[in-house]
LOMI-286006 format. One record per residue (C-alpha): residue in three letters; x, y, z. Coordinates in nm, 2 decimals. Each point is the difference from the previous one (the first is absolute). Layout:
residuo / x / y / z
ALA / X / Y / Z $
...
// end
This chain:
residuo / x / y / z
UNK / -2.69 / -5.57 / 2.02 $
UNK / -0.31 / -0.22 / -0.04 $
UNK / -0.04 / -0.21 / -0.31 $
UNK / -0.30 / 0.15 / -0.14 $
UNK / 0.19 / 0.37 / 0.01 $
UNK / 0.31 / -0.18 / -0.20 $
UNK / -0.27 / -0.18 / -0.21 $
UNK / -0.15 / 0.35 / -0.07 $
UNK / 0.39 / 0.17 / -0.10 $
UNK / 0.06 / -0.30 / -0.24 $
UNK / -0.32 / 0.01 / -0.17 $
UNK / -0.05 / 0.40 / -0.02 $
UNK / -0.35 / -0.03 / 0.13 $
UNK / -0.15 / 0.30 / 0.12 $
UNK / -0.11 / 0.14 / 0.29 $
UNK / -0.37 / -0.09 / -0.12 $
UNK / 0.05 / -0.36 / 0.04 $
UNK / -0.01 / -0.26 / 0.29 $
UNK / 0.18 / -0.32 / -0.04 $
UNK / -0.20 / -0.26 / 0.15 $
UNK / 0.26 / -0.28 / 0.00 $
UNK / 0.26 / -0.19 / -0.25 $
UNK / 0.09 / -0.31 / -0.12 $
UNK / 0.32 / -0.15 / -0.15 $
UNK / -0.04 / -0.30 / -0.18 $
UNK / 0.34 / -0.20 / -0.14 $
UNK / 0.09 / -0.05 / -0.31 $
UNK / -0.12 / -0.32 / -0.13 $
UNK / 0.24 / -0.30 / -0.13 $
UNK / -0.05 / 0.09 / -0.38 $
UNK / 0.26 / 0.27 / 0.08 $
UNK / -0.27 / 0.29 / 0.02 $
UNK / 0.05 / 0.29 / 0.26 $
UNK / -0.13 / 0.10 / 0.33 $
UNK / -0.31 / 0.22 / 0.02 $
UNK / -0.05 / 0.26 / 0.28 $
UNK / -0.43 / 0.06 / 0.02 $
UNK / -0.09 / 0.25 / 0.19 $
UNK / -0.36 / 0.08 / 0.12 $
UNK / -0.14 / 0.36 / -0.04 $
UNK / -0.28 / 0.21 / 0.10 $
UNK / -0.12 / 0.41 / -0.05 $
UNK / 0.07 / 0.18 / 0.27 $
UNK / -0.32 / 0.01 / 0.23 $
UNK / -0.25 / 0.29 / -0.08 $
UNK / 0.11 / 0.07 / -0.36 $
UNK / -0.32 / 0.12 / -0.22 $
UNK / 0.00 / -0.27 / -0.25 $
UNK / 0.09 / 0.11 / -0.39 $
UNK / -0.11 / -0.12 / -0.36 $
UNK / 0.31 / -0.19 / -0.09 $
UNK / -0.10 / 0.16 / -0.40 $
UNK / 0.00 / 0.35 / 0.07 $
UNK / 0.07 / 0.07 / 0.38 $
UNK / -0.34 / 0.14 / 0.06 $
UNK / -0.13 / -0.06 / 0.37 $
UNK / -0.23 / -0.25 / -0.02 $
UNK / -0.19 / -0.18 / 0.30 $
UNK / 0.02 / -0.38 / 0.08 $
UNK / -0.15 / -0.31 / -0.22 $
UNK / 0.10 / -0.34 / 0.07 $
UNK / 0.28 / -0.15 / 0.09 $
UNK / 0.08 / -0.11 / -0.33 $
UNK / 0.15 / -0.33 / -0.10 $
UNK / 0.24 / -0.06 / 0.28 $
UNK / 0.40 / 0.09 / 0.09 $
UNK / 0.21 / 0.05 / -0.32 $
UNK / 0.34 / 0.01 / -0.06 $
UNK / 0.28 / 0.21 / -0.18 $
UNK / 0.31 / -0.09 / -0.11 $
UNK / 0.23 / 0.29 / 0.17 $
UNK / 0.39 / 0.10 / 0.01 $
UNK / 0.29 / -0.32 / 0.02 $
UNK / 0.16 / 0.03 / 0.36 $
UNK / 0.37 / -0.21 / -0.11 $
UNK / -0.05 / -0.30 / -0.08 $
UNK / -0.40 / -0.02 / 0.07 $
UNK / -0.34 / 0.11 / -0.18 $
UNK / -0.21 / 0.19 / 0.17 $
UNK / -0.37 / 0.03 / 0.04 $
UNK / -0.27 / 0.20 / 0.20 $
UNK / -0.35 / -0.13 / 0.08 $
UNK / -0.29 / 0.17 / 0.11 $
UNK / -0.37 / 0.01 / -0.04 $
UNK / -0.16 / 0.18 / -0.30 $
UNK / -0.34 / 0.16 / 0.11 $
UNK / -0.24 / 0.18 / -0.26 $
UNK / -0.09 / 0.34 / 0.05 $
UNK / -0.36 / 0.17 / -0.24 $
UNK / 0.17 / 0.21 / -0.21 $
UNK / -0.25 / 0.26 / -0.19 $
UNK / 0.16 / -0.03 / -0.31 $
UNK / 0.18 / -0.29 / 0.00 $
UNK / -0.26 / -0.24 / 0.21 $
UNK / 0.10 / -0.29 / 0.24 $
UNK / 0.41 / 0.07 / -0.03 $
UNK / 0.23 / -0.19 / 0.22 $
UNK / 0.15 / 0.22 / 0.22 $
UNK / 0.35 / 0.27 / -0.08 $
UNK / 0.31 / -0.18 / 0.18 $
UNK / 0.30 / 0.23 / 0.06 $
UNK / 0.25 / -0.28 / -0.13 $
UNK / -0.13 / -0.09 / -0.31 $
UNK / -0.18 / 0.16 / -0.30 $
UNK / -0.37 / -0.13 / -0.06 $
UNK / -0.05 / -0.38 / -0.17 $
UNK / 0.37 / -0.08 / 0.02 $
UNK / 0.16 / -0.27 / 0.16 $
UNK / 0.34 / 0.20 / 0.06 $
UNK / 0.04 / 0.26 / 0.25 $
UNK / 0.04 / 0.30 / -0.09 $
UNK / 0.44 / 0.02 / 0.06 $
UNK / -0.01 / -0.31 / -0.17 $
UNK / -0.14 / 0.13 / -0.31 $
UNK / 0.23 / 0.27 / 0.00 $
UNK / 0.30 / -0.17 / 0.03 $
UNK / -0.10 / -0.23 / -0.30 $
UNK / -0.11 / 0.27 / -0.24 $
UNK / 0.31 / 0.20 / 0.11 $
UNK / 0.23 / -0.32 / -0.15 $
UNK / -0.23 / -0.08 / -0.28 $
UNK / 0.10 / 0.35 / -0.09 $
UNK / 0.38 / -0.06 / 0.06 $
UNK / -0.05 / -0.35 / -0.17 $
UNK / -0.28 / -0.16 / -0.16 $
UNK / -0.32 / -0.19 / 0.16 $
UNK / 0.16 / -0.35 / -0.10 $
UNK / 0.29 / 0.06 / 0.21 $
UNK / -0.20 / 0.11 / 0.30 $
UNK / -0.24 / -0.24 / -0.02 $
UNK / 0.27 / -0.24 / 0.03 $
UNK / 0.18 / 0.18 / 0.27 $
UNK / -0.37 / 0.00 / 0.26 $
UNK / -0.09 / -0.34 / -0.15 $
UNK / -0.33 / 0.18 / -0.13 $
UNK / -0.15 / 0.00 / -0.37 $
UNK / 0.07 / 0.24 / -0.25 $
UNK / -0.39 / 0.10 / -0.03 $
UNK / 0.05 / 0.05 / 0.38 $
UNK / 0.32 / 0.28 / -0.07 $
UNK / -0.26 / 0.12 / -0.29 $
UNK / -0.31 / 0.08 / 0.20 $
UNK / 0.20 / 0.17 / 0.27 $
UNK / 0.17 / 0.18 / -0.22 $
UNK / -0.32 / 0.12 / -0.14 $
UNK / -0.15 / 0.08 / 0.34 $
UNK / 0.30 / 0.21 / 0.10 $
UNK / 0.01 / 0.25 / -0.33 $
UNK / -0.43 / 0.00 / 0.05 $
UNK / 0.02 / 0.09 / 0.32 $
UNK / 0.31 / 0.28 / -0.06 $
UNK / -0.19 / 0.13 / -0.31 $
UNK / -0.31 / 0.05 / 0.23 $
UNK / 0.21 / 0.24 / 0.23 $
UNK / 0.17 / 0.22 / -0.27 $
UNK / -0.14 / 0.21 / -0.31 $
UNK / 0.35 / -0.05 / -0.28 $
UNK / -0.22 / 0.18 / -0.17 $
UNK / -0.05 / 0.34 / 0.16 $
UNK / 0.23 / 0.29 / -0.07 $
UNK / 0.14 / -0.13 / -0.35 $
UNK / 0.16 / 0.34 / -0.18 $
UNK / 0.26 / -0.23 / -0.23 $
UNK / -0.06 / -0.36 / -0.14 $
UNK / 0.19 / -0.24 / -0.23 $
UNK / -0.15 / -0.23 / -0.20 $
UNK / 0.13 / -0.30 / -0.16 $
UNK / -0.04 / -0.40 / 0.00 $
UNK / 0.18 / -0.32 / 0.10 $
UNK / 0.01 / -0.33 / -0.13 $
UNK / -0.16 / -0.26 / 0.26 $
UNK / -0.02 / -0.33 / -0.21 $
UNK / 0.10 / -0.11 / -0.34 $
UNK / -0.21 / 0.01 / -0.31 $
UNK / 0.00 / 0.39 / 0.00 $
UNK / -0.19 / 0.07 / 0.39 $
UNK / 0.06 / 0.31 / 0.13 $
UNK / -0.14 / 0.20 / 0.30 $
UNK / -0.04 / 0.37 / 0.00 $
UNK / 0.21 / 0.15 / 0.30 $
UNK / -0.06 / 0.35 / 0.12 $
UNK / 0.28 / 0.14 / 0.21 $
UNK / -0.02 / 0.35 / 0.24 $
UNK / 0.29 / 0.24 / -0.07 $
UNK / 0.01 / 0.16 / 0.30 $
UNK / 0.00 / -0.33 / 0.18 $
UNK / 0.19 / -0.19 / -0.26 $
UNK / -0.23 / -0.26 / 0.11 $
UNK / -0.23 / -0.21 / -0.18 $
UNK / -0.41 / 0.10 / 0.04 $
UNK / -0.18 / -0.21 / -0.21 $
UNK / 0.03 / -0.30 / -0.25 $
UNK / -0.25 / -0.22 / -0.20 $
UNK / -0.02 / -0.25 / -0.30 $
UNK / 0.06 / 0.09 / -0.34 $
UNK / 0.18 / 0.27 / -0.22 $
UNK / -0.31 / 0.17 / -0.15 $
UNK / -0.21 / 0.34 / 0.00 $
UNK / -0.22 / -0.20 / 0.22 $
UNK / 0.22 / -0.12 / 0.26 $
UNK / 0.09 / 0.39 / 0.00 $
UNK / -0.34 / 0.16 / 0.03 $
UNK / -0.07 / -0.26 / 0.28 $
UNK / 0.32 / 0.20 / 0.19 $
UNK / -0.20 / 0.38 / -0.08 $
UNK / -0.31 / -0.18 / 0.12 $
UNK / 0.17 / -0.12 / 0.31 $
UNK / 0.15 / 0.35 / 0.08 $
UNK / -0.34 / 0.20 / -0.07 $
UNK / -0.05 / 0.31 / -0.21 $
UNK / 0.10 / 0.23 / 0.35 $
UNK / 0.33 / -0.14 / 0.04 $
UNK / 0.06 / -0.03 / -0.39 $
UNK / -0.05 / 0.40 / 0.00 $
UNK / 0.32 / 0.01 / 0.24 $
UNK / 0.22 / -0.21 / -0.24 $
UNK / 0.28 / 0.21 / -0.18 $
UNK / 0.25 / -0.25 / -0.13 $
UNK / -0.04 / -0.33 / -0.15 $
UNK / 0.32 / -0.15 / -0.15 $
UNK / 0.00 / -0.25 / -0.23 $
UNK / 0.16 / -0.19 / -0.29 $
UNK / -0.15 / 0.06 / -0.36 $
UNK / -0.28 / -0.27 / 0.04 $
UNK / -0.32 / 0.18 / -0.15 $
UNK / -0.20 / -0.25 / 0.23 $
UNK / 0.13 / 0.24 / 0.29 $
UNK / 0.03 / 0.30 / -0.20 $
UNK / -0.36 / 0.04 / -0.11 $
UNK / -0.19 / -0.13 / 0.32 $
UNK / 0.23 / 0.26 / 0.21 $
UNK / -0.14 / 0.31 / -0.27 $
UNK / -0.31 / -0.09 / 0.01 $
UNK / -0.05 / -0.05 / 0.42 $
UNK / 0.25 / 0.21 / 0.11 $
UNK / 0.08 / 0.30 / -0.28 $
UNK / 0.15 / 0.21 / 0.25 $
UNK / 0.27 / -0.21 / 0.08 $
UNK / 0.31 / 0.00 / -0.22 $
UNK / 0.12 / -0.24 / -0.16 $
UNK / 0.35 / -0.10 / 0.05 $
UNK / 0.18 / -0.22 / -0.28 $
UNK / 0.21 / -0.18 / 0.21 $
UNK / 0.38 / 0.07 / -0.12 $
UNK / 0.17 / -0.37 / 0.05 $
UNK / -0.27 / -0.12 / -0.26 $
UNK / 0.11 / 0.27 / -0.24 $
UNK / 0.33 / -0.07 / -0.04 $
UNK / -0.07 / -0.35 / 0.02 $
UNK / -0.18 / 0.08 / -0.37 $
UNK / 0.31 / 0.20 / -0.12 $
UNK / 0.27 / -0.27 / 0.07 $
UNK / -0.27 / -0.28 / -0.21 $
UNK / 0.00 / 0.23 / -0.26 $
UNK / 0.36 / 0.02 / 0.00 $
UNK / 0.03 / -0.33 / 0.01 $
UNK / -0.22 / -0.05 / -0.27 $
UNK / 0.25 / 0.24 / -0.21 $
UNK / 0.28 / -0.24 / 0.10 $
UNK / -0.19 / -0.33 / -0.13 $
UNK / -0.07 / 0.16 / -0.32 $
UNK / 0.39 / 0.05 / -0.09 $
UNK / 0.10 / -0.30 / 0.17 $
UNK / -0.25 / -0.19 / -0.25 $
UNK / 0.13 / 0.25 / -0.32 $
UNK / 0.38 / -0.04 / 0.09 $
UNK / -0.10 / -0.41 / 0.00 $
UNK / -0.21 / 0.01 / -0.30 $
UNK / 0.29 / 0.21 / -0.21 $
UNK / 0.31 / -0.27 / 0.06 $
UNK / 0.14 / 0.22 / 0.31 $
UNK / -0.02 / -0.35 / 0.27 $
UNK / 0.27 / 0.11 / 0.20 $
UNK / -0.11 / 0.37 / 0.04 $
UNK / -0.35 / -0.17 / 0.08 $
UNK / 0.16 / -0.15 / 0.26 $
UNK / 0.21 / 0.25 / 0.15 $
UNK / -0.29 / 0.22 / 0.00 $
UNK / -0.27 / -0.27 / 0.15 $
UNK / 0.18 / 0.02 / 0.31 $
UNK / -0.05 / 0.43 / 0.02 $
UNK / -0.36 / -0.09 / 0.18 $
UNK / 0.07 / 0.02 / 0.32 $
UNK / 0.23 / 0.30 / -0.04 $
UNK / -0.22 / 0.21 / -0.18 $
UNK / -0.30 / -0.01 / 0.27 $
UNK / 0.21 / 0.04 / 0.26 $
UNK / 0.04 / 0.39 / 0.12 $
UNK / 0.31 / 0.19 / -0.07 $
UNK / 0.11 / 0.07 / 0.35 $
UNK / 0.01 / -0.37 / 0.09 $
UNK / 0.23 / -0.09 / -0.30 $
UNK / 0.39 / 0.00 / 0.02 $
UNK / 0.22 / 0.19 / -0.16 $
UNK / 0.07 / -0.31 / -0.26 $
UNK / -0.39 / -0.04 / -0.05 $
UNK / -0.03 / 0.37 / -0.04 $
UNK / 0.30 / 0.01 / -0.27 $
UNK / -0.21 / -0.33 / -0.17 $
UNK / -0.34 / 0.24 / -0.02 $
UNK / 0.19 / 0.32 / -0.16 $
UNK / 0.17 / -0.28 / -0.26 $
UNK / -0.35 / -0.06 / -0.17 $
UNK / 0.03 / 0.39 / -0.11 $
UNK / 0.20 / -0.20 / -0.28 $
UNK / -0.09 / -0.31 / -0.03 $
UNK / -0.44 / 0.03 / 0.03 $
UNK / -0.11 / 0.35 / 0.02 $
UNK / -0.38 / -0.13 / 0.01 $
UNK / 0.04 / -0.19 / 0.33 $
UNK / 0.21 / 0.33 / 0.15 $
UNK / -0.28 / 0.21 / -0.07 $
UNK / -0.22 / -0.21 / 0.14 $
UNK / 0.19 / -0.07 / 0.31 $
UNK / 0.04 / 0.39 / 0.03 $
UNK / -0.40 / 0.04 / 0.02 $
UNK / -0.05 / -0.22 / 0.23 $
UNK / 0.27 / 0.17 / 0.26 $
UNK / -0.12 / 0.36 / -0.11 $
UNK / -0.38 / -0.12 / 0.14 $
UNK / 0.19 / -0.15 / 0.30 $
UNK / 0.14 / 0.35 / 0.06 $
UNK / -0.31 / 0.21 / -0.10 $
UNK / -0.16 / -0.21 / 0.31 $
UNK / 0.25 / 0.15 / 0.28 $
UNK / -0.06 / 0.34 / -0.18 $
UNK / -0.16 / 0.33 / 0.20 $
UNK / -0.33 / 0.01 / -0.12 $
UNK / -0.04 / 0.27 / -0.25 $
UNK / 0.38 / -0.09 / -0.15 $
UNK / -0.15 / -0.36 / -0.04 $
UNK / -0.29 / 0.05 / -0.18 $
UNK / 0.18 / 0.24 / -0.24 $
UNK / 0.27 / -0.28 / -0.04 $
UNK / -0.28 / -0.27 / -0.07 $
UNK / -0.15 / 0.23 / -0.27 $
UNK / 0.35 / 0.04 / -0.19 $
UNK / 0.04 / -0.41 / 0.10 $
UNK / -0.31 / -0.06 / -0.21 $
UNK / 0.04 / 0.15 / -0.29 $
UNK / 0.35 / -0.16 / -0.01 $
UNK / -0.18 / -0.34 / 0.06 $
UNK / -0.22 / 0.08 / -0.28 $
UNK / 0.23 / 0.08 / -0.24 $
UNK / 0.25 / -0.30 / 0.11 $
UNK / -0.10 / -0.21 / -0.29 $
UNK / 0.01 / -0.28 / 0.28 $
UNK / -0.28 / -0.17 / 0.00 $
UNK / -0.09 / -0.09 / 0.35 $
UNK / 0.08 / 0.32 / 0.12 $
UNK / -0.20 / 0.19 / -0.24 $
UNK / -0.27 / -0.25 / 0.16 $
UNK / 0.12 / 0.06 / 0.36 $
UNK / -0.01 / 0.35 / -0.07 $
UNK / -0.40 / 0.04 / -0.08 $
UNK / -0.06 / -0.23 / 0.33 $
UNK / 0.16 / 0.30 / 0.19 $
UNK / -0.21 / 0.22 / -0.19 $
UNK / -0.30 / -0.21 / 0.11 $
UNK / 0.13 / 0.03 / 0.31 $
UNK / 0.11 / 0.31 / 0.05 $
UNK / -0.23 / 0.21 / 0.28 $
UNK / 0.09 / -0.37 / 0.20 $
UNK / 0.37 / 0.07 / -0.04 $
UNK / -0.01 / 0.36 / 0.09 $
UNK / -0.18 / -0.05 / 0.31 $
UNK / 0.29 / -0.25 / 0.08 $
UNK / 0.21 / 0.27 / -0.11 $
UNK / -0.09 / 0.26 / 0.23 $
UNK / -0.10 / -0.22 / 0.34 $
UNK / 0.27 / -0.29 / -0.04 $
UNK / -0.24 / -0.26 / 0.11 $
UNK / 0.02 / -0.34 / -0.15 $
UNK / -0.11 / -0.35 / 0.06 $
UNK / 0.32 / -0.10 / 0.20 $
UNK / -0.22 / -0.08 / 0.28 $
UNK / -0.18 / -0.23 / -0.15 $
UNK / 0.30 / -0.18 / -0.19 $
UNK / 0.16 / -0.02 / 0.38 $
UNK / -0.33 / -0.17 / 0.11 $
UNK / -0.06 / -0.20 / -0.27 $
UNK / 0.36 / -0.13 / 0.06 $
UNK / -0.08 / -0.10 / 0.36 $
UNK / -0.32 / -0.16 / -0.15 $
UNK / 0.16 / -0.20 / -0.23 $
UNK / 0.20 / -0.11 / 0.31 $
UNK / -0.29 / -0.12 / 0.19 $
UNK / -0.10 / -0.21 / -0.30 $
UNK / 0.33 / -0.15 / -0.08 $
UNK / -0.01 / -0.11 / 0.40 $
UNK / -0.35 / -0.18 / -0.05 $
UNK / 0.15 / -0.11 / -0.34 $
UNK / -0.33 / 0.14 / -0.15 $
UNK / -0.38 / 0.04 / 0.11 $
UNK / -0.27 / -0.18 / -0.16 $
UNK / -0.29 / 0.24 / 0.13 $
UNK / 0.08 / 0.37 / -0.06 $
UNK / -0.21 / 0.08 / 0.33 $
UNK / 0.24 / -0.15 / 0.22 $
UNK / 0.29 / 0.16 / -0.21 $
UNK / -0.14 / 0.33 / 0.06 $
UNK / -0.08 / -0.12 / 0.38 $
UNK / 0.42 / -0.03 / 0.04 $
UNK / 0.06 / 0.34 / -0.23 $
UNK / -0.22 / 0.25 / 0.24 $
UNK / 0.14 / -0.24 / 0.32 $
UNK / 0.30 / 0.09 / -0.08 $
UNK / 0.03 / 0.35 / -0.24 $
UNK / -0.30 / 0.18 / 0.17 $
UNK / 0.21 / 0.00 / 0.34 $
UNK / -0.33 / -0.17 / 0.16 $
UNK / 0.20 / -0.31 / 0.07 $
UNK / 0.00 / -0.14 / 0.37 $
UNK / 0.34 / 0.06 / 0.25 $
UNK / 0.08 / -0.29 / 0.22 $
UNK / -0.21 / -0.01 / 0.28 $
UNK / 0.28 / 0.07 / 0.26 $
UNK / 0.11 / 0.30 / -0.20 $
UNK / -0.29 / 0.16 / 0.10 $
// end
């Protein structure tokens, strides 16, 4: 086999491309590795291409001269491929330097290269692959950047959405957020963007356009009126679906508000030692019923005696726990007696928790009857969190949201021999 055909196999080039010659240099005495450069060219009577938009173009100049990318490591060397870098008259675009099948326009990485980088940047972080090809972090950045532009180019995440969730994540400290919108068909993520407001919102309507807003039948959320109004007002024929996680979060604070207020009056009245005994209920009471033990069980059916108040309120929050699971028209029946009981509970934050519901109520119903919540978006905003505990935070929410649609939108690049 000849050297240029093995040359070819170890660097993936394609059939398009001629290699002219090579070169290995050795490493030098600073303890630096050897470097295999290789010498391109386009295969003979190839129409020349805008390297911008791929348009046919016909020939300029010869531009400035060879250039050089940094390509794929072959052991224990770096790689690199030369070649000349003609301009071709784009119509749009003007004087362009010609499209190279190796590498993506005004880069100085091949193509497989910037793959494999992005691909561990996503595993990783950017530090630790910046470190690993001896490159700079901006280096990992802009590639990254280049890959999710170019893979956003090909598809529409927008197009065909019946079912969204709504919700935000936390990017920085000092209260940031970014607004992440996530497909439930897909269970991937579609679109993201700065801020937590009824702007950042509207800016996600505008993006999907009043056609594909008609098409939109569920939008799940939590009770955040910033979603909640924007959604009425630019999509009303969707439903609005309360998601169910967030209400039940509100019934175990308000029964642990209950359980505050008579650990404070059992301290203020002399009993310490029931205070005590009592504090450590917390965790026992917000946990469900059919993950306690039998002993834990026997603890719960003990405060029939000894605090009625905090048993009632422990029993409302597991009847609205099982008025969830419930067959639609049974549920809503049971959520009607479970208000009234609420309201005439003469606890406090349940009598509170139960005009929220009210409030809330058409939301709840539609959860009710189509038993869609925001579980998608609580799995993605786990892996999220993920990617930013791994960069060990971002400073610029672009590049954040750069990493989130890299690696949630299913957009992100395979390893160029896995092709």
């Amino acid at each position: 086999m000849r050297v240029t055909s093995v040359l070819r196999k170890l660097l993936g080039l394609c059939a398009s491309v001629v290699i002219c010659g090579f070169e290995l240099t050795e490493a030098g005495g600073g303890g630096g590795r050897p470097k295999l450069v290789v010498t391109l060219r386009r295969k003979s009577g190839t129409r020349g291409r805008c390297g911008r938009c791929g348009v046919v173009a016909p020939w300029f100049d010869n531009g400035g001269g060879t250039r050089t990318w940094r390509h794929v490591d072959i052991g224990f060397a770096t790689s690199e491929l030369v070649s000349a870098a003609p301009r071709v008259n784009c119509p749009v675009h003007g004087p362009t330097v010609i499209e190279v099948p190796w590498a993506r326009h005004d880069s100085w990485f091949s193509r497989a290269f910037e793959d494999v980088i992005v691909f561990d940047a996503i595993c990783s972080n950017k530090l630790a692959v910046a470190r690993r090809y001896a490159i700079s972090w901006r280096a990992v950045n802009n590639a990254c950047v280049r890959v999710a532009t170019e893979a956003l180019g090909r598809v529409d995440l927008l197009s065909g959405l019946v079912a969204i969730a709504i919700d935000e994540v936390k990017y920085k400290k000092g209260q940031r957020y970014l607004t992440v919108v996530c497909d439930h068909l897909t269970g991937k993520v579609i679109w993201a963007a700065k801020g937590r407001t009824k702007d950042t919102v509207n800016s996600f309507f505008d993006a999907l356009g009043e056609e594909r807003v008609a098409k939109l039948q569920f939008v799940t959320c939590d009770g955040a009126e910033w979603i909640r109004t924007v959604v009425q007002e630019r999509s009303p024929g969707a439903l609005v679906c309360l998601d169910t996680f967030h209400l039940i979060e509100w019934a175990t604070a308000a029964l642990d508000e209950v359980r505050r207020e008579e650990w404070n009056h059992l301290r203020r009245t002399g009993g310490a030692r029931a205070a005590k005994e009592f504090k450590g209920l917390r965790w026992l009471l917000l946990r469900n019923w059919e993950n306690l033990s039998p002993k834990q069980k026997g603890t719960i059916r003990e405060l029939e005696q000894a605090n009625k108040r905090t048993l009632r309120a422990w029993q409302l929050k597991e009847e609205l726990r099982d008025i969830m699971s419930m067959p639609f028209i049974t549920a809503c029946r049971a959520l009607d007696d479970w208000l009234a009981y609420a309201s005439r509970s003469r606890l406090a934050p349940f009598v509170k928790l139960a005009r929220t519901i009210r409030h809330y109520r058409e939301s709840i119903e539609a959860t009710l009857e189509w038993k869609l919540t925001n579980g998608i978006s609580e799995s993605n905003n786990a892996a999220i969190g993920r990617i930013r505990s791994a960069a060990r935070g971002f400073h610029d929410p672009e590049s954040f949201i750069t990493m989130i649609m890299l690696a949630r939108a299913g957009i992100a690049p395979s390893l160029p021999w896995a092709n």
